[in-house]
LOKETOR-54235 format. One record per residue: residue in one letter; residue number from 0; x negated, z, y of N, C-alpha, C, O in turn. Coordinates in Angstrom, 2 decimals. Layout:
! residues N
<r r="A" k="NUM" n_px="X" n_pz="Z" n_py="Y" ca_px="X" ca_pz="Z" ca_py="Y" c_px="X" c_pz="Z" c_py="Y" o_px="X" o_pz="Z" o_py="Y"/>
...
This chain:
! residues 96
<r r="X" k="0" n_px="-0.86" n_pz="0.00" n_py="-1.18" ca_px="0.00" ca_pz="0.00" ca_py="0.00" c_px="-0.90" c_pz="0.00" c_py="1.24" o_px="-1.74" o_pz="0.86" o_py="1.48"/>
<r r="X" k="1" n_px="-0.67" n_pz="-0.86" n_py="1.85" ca_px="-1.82" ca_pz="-1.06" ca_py="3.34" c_px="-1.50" c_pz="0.42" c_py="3.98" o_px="-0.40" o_pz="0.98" o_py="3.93"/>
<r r="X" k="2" n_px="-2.37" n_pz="0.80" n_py="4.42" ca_px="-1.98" ca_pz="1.71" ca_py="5.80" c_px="-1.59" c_pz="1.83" c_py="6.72" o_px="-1.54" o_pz="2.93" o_py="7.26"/>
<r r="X" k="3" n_px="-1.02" n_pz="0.46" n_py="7.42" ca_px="-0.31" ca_pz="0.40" ca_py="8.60" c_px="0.91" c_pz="0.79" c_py="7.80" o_px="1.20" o_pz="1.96" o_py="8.05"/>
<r r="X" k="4" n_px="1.64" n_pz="0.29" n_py="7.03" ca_px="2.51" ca_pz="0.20" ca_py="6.41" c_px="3.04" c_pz="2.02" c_py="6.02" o_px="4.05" o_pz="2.69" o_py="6.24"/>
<r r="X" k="5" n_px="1.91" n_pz="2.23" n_py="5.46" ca_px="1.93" ca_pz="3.98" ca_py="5.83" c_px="2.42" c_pz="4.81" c_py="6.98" o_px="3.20" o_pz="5.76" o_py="7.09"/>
<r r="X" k="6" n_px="1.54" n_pz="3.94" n_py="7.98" ca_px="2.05" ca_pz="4.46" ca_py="9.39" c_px="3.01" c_pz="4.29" c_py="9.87" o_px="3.48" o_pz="4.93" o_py="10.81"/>
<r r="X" k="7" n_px="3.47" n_pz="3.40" n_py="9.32" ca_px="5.08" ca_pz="3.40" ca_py="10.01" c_px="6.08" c_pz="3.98" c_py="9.20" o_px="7.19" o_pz="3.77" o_py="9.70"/>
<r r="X" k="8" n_px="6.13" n_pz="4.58" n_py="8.20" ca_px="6.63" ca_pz="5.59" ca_py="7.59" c_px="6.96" c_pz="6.68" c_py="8.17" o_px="8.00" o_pz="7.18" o_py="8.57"/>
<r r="X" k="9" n_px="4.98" n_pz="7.16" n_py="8.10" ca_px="5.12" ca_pz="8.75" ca_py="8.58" c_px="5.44" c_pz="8.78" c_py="10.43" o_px="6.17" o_pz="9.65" o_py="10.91"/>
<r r="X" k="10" n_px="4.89" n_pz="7.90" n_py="11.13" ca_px="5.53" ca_pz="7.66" ca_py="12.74" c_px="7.07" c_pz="7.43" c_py="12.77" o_px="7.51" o_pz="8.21" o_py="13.62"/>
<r r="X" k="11" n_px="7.90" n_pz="6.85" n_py="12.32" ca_px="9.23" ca_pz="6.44" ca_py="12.73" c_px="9.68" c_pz="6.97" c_py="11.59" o_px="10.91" o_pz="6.94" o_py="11.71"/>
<r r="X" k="12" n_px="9.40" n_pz="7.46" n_py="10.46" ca_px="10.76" ca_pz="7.96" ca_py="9.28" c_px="10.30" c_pz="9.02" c_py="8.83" o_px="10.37" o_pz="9.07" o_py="7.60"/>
<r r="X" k="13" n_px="9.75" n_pz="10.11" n_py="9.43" ca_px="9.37" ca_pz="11.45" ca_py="8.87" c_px="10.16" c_pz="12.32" c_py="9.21" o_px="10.95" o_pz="12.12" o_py="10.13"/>
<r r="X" k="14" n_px="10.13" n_pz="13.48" n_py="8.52" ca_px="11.25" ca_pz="14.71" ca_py="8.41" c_px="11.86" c_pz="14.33" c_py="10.10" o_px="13.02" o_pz="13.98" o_py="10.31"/>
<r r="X" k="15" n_px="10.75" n_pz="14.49" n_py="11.23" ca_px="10.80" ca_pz="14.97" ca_py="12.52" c_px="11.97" c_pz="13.21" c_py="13.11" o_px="12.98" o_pz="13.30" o_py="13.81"/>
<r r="X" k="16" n_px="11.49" n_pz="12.12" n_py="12.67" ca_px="12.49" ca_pz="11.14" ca_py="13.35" c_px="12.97" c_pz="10.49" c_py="12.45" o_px="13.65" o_pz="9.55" o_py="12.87"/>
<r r="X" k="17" n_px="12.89" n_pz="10.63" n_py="10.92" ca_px="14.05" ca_pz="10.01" ca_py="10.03" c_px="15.63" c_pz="9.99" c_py="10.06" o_px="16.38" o_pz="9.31" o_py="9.36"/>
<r r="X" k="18" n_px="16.05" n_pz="11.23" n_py="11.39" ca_px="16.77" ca_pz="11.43" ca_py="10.94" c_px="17.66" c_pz="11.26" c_py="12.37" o_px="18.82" o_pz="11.47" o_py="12.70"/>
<r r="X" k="19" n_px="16.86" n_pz="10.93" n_py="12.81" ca_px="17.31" ca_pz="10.21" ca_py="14.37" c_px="18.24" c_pz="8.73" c_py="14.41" o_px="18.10" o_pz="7.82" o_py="13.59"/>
<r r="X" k="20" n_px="19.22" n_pz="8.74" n_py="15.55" ca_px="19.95" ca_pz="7.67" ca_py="15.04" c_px="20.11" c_pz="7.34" c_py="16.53" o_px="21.20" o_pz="7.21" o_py="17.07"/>
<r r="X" k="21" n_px="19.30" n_pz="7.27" n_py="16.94" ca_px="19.42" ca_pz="6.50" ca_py="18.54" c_px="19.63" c_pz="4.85" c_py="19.03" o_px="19.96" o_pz="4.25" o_py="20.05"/>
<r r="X" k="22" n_px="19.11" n_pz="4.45" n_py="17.23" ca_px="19.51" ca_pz="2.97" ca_py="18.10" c_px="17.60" c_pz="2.19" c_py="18.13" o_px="17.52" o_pz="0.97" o_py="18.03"/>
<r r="X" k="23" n_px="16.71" n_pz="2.76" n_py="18.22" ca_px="15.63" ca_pz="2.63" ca_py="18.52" c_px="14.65" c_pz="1.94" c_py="17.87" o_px="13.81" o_pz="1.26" o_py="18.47"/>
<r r="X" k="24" n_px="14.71" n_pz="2.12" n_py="16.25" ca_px="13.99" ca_pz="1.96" ca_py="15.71" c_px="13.91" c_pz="0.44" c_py="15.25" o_px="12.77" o_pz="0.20" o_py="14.86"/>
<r r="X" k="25" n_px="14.83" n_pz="-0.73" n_py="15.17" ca_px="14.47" ca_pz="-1.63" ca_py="15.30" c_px="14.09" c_pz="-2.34" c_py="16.33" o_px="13.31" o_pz="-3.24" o_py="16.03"/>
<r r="X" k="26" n_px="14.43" n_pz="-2.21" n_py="17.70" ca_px="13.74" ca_pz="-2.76" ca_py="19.10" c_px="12.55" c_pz="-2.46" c_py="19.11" o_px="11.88" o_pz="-3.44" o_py="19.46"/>
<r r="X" k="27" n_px="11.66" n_pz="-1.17" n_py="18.81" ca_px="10.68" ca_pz="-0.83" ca_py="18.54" c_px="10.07" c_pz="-1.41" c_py="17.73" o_px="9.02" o_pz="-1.91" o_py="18.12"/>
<r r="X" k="28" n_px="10.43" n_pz="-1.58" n_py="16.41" ca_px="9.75" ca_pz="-2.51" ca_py="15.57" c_px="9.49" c_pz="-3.76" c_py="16.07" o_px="8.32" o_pz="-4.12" o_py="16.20"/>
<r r="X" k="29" n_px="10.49" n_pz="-4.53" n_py="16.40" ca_px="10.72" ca_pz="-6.13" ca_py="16.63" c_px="9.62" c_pz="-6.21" c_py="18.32" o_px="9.08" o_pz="-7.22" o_py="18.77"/>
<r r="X" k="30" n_px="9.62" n_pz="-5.07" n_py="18.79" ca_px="8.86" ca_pz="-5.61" ca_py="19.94" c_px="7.20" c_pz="-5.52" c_py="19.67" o_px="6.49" o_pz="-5.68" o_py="20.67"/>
<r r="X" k="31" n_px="6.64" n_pz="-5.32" n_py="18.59" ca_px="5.25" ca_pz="-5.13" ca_py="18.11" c_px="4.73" c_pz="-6.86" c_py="17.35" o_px="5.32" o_pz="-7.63" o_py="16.60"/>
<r r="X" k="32" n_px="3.88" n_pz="-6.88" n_py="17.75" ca_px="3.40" ca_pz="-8.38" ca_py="16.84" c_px="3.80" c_pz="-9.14" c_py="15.88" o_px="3.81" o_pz="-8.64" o_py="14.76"/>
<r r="X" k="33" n_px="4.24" n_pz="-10.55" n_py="16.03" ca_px="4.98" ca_pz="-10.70" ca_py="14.45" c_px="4.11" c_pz="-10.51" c_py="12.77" o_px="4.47" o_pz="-10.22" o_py="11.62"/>
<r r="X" k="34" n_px="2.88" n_pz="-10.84" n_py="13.42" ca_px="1.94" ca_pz="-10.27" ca_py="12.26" c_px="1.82" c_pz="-8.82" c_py="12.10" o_px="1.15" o_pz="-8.42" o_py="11.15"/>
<r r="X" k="35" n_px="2.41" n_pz="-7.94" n_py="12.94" ca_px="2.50" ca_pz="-6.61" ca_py="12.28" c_px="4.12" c_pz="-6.69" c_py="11.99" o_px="4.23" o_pz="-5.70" o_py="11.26"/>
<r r="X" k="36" n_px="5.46" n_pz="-7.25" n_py="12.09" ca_px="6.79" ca_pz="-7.46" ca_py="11.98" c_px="6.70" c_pz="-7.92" c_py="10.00" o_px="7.33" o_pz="-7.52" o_py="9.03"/>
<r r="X" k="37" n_px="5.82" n_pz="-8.70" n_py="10.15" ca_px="5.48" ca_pz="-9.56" ca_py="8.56" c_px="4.90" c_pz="-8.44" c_py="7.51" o_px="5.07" o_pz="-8.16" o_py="6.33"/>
<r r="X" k="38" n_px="4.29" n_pz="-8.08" n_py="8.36" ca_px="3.40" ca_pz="-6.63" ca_py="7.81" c_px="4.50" c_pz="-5.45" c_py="6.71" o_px="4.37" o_pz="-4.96" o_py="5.59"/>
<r r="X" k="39" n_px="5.37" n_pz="-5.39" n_py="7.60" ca_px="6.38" ca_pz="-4.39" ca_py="7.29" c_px="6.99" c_pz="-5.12" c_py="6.55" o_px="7.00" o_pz="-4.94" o_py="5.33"/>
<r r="X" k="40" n_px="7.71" n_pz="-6.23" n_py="7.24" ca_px="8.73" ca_pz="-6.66" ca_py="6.38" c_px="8.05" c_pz="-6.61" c_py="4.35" o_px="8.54" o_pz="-6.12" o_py="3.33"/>
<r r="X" k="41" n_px="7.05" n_pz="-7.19" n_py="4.55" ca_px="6.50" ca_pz="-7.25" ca_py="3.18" c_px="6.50" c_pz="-6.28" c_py="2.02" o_px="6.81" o_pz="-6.42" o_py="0.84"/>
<r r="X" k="42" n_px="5.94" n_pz="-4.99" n_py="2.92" ca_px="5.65" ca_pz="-3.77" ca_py="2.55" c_px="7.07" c_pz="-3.25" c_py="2.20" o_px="7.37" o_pz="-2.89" o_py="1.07"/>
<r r="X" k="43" n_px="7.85" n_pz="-3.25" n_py="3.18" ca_px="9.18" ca_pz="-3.19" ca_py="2.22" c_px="9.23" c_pz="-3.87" c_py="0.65" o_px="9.15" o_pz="-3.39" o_py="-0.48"/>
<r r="X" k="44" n_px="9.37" n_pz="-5.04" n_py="1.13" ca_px="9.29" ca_pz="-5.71" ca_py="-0.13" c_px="9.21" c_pz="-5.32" c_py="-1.62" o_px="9.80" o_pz="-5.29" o_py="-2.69"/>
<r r="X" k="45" n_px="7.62" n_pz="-4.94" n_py="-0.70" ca_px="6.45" ca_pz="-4.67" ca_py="-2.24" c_px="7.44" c_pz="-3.36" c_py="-2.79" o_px="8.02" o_pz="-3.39" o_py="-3.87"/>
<r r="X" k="46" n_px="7.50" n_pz="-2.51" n_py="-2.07" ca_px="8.26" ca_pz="-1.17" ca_py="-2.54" c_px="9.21" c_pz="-1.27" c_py="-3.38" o_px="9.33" o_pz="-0.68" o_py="-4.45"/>
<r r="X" k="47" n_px="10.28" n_pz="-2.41" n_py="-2.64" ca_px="11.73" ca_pz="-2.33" ca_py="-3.55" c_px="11.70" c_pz="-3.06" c_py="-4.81" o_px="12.49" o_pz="-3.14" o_py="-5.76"/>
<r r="X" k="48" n_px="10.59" n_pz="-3.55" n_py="-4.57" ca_px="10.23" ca_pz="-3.85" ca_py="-6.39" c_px="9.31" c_pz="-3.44" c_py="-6.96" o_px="8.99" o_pz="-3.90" o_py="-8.05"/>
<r r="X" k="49" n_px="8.63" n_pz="-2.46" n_py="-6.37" ca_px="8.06" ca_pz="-1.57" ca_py="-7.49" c_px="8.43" c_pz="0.06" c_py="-8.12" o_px="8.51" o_pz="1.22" o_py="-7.72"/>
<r r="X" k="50" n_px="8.59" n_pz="-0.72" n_py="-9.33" ca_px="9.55" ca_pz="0.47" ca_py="-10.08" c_px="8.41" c_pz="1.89" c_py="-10.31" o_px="8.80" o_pz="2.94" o_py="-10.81"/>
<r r="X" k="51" n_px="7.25" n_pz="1.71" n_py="-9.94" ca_px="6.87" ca_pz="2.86" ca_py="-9.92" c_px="6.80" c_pz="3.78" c_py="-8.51" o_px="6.32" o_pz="4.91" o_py="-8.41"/>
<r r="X" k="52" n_px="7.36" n_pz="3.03" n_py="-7.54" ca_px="7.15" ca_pz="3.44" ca_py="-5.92" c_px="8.80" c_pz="4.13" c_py="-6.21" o_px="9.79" o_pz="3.43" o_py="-6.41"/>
<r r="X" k="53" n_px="8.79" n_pz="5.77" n_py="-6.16" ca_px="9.70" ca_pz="6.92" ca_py="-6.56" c_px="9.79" c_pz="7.79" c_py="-5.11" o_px="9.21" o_pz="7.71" o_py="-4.03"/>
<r r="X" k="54" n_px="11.06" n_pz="8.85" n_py="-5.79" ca_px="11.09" ca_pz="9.64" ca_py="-4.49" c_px="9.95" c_pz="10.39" c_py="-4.02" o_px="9.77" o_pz="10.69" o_py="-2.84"/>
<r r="X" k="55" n_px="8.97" n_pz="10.74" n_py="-5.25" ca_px="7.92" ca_pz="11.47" ca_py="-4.87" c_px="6.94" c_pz="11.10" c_py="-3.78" o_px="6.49" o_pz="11.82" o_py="-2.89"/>
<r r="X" k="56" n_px="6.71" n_pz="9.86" n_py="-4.03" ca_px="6.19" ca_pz="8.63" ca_py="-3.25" c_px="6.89" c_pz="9.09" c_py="-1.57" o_px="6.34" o_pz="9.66" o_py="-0.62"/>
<r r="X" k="57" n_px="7.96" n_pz="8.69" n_py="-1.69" ca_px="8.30" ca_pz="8.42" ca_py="-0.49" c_px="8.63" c_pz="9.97" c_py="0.31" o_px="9.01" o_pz="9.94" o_py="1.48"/>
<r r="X" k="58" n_px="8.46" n_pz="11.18" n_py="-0.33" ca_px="8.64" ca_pz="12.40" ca_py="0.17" c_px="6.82" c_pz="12.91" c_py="0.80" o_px="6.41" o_pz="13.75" o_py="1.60"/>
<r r="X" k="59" n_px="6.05" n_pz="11.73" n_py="-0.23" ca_px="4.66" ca_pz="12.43" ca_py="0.54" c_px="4.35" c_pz="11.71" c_py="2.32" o_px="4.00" o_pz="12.20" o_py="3.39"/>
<r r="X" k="60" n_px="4.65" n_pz="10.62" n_py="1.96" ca_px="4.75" ca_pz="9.95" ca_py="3.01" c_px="5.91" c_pz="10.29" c_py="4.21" o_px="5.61" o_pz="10.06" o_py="5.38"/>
<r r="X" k="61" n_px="6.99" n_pz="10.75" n_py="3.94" ca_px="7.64" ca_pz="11.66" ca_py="5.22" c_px="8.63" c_pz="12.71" c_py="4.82" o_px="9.81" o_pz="12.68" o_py="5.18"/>
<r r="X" k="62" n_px="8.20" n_pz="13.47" n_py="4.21" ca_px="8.53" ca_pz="15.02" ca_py="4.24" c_px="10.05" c_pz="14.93" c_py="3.99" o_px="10.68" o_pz="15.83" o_py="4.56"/>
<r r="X" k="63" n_px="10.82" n_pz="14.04" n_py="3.25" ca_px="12.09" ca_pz="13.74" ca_py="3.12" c_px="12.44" c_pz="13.39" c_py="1.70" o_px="12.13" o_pz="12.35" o_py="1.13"/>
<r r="X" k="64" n_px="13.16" n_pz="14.47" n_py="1.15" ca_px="13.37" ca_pz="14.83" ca_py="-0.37" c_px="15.10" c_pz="13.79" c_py="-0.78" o_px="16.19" o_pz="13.71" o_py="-0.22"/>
<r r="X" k="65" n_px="14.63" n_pz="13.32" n_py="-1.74" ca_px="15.75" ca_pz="12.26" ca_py="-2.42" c_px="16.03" c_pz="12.75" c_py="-3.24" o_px="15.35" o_pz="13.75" o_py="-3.45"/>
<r r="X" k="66" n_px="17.00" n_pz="12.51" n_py="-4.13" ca_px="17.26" ca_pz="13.24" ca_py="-5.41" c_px="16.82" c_pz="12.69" c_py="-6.55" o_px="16.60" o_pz="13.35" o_py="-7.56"/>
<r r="X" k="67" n_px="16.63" n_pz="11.10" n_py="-6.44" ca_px="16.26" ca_pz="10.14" ca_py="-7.25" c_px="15.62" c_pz="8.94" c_py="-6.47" o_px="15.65" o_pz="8.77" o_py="-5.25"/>
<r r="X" k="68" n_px="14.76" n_pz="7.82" n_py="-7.83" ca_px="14.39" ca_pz="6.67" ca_py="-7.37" c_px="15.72" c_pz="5.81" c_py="-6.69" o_px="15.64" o_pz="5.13" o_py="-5.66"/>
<r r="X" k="69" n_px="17.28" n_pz="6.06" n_py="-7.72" ca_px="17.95" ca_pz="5.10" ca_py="-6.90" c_px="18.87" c_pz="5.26" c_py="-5.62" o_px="19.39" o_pz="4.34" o_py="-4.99"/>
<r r="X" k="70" n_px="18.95" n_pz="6.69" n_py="-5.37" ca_px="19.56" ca_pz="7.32" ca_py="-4.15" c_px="18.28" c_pz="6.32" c_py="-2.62" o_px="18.63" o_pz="5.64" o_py="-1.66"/>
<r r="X" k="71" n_px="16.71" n_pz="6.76" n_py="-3.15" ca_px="16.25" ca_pz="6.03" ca_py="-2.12" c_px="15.96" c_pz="4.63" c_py="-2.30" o_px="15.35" o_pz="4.02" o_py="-1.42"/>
<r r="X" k="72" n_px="16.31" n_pz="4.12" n_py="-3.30" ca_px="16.17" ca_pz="2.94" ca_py="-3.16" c_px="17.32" c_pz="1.52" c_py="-2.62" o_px="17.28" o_pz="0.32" o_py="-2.35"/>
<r r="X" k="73" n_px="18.29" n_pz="2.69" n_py="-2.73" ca_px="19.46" ca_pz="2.59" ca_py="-1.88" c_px="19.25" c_pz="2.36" c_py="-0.70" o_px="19.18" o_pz="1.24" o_py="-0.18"/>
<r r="X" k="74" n_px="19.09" n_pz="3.83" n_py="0.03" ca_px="18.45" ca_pz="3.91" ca_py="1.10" c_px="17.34" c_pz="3.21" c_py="1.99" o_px="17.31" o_pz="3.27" o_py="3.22"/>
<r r="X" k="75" n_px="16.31" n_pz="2.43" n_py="1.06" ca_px="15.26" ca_pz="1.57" ca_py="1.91" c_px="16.23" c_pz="0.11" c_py="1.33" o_px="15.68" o_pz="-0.82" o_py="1.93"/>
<r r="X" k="76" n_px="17.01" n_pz="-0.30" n_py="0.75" ca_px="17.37" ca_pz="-1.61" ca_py="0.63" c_px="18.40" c_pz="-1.17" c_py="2.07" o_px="17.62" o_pz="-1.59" o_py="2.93"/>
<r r="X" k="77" n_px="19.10" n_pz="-0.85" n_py="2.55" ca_px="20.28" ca_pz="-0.43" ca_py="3.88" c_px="18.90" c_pz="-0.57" c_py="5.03" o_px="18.77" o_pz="-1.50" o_py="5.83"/>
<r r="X" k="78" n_px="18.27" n_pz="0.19" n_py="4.92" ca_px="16.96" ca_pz="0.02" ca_py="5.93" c_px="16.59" c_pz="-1.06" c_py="6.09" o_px="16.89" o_pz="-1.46" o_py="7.22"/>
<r r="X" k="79" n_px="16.00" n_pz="-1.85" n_py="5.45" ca_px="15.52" ca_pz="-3.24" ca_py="5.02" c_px="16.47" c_pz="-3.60" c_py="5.65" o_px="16.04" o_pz="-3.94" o_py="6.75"/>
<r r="X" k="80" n_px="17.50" n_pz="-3.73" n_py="5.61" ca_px="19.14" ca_pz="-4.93" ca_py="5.61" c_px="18.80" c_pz="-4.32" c_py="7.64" o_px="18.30" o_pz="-5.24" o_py="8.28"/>
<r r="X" k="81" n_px="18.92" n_pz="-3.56" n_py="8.14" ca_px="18.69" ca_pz="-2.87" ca_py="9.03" c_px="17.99" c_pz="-3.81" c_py="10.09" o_px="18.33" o_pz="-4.82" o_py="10.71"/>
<r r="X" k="82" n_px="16.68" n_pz="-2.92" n_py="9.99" ca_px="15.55" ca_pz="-3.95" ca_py="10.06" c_px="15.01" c_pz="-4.75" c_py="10.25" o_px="14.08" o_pz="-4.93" o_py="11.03"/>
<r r="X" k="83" n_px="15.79" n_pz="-5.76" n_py="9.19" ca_px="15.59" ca_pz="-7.43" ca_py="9.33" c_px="16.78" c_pz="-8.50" c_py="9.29" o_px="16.81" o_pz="-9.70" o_py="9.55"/>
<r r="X" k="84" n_px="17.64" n_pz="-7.69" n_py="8.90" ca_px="18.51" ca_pz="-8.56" ca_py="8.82" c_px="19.91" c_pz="-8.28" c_py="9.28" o_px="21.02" o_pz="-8.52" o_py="8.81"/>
<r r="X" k="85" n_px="19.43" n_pz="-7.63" n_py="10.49" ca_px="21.15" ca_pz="-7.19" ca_py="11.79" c_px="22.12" c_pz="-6.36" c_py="10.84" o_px="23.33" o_pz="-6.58" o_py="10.90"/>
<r r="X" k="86" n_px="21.65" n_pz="-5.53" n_py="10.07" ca_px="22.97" ca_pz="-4.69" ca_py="9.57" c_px="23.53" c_pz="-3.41" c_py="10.35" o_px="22.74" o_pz="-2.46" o_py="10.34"/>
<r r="X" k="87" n_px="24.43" n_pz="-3.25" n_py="10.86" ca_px="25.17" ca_pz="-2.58" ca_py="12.24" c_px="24.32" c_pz="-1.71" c_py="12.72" o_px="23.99" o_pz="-1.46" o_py="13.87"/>
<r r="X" k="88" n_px="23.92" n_pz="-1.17" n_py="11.47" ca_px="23.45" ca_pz="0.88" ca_py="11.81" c_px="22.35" c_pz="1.37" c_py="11.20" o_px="22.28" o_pz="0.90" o_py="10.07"/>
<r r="X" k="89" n_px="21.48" n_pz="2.08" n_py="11.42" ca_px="20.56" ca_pz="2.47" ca_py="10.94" c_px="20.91" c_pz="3.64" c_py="9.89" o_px="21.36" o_pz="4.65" o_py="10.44"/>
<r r="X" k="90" n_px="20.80" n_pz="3.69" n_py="8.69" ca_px="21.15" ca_pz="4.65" ca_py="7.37" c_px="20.48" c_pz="5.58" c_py="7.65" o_px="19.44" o_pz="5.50" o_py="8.31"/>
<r r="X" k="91" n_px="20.96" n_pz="6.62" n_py="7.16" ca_px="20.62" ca_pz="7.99" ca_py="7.24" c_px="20.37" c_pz="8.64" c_py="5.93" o_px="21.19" o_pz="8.87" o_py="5.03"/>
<r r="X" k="92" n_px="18.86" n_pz="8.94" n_py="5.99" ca_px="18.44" ca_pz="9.51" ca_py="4.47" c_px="19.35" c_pz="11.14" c_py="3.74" o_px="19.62" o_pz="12.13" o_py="4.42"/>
<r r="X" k="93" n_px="19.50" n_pz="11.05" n_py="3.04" ca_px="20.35" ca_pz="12.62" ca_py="2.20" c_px="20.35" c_pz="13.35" c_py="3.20" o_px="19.52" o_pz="13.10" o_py="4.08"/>
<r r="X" k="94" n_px="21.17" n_pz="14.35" n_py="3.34" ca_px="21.46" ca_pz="15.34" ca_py="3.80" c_px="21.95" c_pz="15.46" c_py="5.31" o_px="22.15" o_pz="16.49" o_py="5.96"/>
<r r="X" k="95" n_px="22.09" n_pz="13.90" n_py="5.76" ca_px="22.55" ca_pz="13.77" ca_py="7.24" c_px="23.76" c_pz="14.07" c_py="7.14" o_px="24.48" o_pz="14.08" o_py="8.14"/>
């Protein structure tokens, strides 16, 4: 997993702003380089098809506990849809 890709995890989806719903987080994204836009988009990607990328995974990277692989994999496919592809609202991980 690249490390930018990291970073935008733990910067925009950690315990502290995962759970924020301002509206923000795709203008923010989309206004950064399209070679860092490609970056992400990918890295998504890679994730939602790798069946070993779990909640554990994604709780080290931002402090945000799932119950399962498919509760968050739920969750980053709605993100993804988000993201990149104009879906209304930004999803809100468990316990919002």
């Amino acid at each position: 997993m690249d490390e930018r890709f990291r970073n935008f995890f733990r910067a925009n989806l950690d315990l502290e702003r995962g759970y924020e719903n301002t509206g923000a987080l795709r203008p923010t994204l989309l206004s950064y380089s399209d070679s860092y836009v490609k970056l992400i988009r990918e890295g998504f990607e890679q994730i939602l098809s790798d069946d070993s990328f779990g909640a554990a995974d994604y709780e080290r990277l931002t402090d945000i506990e799932f119950p399962d692989r498919e509760a968050l994999q739920a969750y980053l496919r709605s993100l993804y849809e988000y993201l990149f592809n104009d879906a209304p609202g930004q999803p809100m991980p468990p316990g919002y």
